[in-house]
C-alpha positions as CSV (number, residue, x, y, z in Angstrom):
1,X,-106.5,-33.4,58.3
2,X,-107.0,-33.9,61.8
3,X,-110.7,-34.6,61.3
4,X,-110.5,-36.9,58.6
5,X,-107.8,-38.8,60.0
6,X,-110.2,-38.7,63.5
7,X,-112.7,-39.9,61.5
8,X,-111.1,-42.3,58.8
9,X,-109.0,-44.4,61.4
10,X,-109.8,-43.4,64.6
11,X,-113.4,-44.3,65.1
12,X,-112.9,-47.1,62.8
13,X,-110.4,-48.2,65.3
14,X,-113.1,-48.3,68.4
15,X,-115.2,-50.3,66.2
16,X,-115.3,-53.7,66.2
17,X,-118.4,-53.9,62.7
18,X,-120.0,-51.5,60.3
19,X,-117.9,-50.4,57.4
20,X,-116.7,-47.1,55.6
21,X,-116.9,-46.4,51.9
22,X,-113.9,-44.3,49.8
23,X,-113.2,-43.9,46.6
24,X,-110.3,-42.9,44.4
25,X,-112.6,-40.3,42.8
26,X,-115.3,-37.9,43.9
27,X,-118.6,-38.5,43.4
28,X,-119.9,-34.9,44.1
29,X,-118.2,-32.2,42.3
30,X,-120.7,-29.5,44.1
31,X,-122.2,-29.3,47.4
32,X,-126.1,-28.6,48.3
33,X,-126.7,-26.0,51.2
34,X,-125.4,-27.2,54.4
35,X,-127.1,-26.0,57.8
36,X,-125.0,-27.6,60.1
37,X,-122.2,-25.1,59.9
38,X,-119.7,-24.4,62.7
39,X,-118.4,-26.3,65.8
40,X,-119.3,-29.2,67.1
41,X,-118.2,-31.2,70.1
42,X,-118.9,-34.2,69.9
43,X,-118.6,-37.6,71.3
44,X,-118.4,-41.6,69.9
45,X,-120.4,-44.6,70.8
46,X,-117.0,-45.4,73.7
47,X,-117.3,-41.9,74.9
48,X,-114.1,-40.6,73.3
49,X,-114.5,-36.8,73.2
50,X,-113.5,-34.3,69.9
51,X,-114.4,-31.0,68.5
52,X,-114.7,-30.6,64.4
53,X,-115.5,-27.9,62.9
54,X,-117.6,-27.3,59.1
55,X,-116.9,-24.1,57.5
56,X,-118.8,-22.4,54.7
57,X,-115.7,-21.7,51.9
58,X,-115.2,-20.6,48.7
59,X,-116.4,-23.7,46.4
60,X,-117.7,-25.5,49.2
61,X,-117.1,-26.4,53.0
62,X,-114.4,-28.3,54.9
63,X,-114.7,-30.6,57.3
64,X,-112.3,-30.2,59.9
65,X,-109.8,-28.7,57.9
66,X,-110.8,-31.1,54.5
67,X,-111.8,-29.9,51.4
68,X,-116.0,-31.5,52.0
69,X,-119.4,-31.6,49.8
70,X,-122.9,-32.2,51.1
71,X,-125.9,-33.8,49.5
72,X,-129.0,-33.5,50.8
73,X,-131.0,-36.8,50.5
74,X,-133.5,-36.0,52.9
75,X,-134.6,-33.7,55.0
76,X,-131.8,-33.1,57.3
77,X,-130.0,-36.1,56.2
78,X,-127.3,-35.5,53.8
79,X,-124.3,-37.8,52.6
80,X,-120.6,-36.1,53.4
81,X,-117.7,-36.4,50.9
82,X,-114.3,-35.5,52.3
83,X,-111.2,-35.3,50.7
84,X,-108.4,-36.7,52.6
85,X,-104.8,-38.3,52.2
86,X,-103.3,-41.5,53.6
87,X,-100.1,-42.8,53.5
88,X,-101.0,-45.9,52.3
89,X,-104.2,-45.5,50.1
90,X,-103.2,-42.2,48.8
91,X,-105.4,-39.3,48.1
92,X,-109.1,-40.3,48.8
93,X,-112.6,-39.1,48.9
94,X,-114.2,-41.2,52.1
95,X,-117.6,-40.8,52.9
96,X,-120.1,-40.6,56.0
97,X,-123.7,-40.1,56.5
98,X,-124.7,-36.8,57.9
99,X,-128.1,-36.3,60.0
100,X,-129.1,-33.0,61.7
101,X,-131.8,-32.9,64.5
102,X,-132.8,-30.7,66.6
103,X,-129.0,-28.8,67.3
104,X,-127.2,-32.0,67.1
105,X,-125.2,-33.8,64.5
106,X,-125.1,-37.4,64.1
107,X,-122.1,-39.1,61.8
108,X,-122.8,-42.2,60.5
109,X,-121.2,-45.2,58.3
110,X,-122.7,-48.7,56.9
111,X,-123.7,-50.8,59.6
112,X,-123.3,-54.8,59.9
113,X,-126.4,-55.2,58.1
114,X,-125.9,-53.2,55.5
115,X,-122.7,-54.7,54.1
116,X,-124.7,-58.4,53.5
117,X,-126.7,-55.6,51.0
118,X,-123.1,-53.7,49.7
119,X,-122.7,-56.1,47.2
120,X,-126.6,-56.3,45.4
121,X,-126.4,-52.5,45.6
122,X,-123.1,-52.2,43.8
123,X,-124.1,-54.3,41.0
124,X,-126.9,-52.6,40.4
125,X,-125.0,-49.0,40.5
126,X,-122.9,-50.4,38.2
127,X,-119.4,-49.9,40.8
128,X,-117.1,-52.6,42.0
129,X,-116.3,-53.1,45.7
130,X,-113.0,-53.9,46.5
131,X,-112.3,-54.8,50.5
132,X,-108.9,-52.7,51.7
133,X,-107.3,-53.9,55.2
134,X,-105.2,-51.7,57.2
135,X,-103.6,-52.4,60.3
136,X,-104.9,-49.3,62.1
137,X,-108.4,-50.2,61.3
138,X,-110.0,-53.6,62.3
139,X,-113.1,-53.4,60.1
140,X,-113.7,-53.5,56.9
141,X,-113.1,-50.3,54.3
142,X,-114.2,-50.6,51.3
143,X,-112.7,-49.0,48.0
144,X,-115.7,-47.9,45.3
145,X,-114.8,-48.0,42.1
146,X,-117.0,-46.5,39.1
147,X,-117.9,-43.6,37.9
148,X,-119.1,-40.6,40.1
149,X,-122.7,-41.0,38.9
150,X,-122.5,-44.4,39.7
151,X,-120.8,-43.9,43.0
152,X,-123.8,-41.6,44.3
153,X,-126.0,-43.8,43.1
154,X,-124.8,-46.6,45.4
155,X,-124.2,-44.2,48.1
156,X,-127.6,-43.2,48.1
157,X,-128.7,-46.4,48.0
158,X,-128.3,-46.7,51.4
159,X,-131.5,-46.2,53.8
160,X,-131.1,-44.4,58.1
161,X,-132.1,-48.1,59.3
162,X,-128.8,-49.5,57.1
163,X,-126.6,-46.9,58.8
164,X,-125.4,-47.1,62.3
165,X,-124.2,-43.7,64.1
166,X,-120.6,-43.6,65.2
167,X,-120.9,-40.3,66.8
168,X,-123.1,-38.0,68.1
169,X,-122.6,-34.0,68.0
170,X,-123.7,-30.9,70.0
171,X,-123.3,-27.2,68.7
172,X,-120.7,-26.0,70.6
């Protein structure tokens, strides 16, 4: 859990734009070969140090601890679904862009740009957007709601230059 809450409230926290998607159901129900397997220490855009760590289990992988899937949308660029509880949204799936190059991981999530496109790429997934505030987390997160199909279809909608990288990893 410590991952997911690292990554669902505490780099949100540091940012001040960009936006993360969850959803109240999964949109992968399998995972695609991962390569990026093991630890990573890693650091975000203010320089705030952590270790996670993805391991290869039965049924899939977790992400720091999470139940996680992987698809691969391109070469070495793969969306991350991680399960995750919260007190007040419940049990979630969020999800993060993945990219590996060259020994190091890059997480990222919707950049400023990308949520003026959010809403002509929902509708033409077919899913509905709904904004969610927390206290804990200044920007915007933003509930999906459809279908899994649909959900990776809007998901996958979204292009590198739409994304904007909230940290950056080194095999550790």
């Amino acid at each position: 859990m410590r991952g997911a809450r690292f990554l669902l409230w505490g780099v949100l926290g540091l940012l001040l734009s960009g936006c993360l998607f969850f959803s109240d159901k999964p949109a992968l129900s399998r995972s695609d070969a991962f390569p990026g397997v093991g630890k990573w220490a890693c650091k975000d855009f203010n320089g705030q140090a952590s270790t996670i760590e993805i391991k290869r289990v039965r049924g899939g992988y977790q992400f720091d601890g999470e139940p996680a899937w992987f698809k691969r949308l391109e070469e070495g660029f793969y969306l991350l679904q991680a399960h995750s509880e919260d007190k007040s949204l419940g049990k979630v799936y969020f999800y993060l862009w993945v990219e590996l190059e060259g020994g190091r991981l890059y997480l990222s999530i919707a950049s400023p740009e990308a949520i003026g496109t959010a809403s002509s790429k929902a509708l033409r997934a077919g899913v509905e957007l709904e904004e969610v505030m927390k206290e804990d987390s200044p920007p915007p997160l933003y509930r999906v709601k459809g279908e899994p199909a649909q959900i990776l279809r809007f998901l996958s909608s979204f292009k590198r230059s739409e994304l904007m990288t909230v940290s950056s990893c080194q095999k550790s």
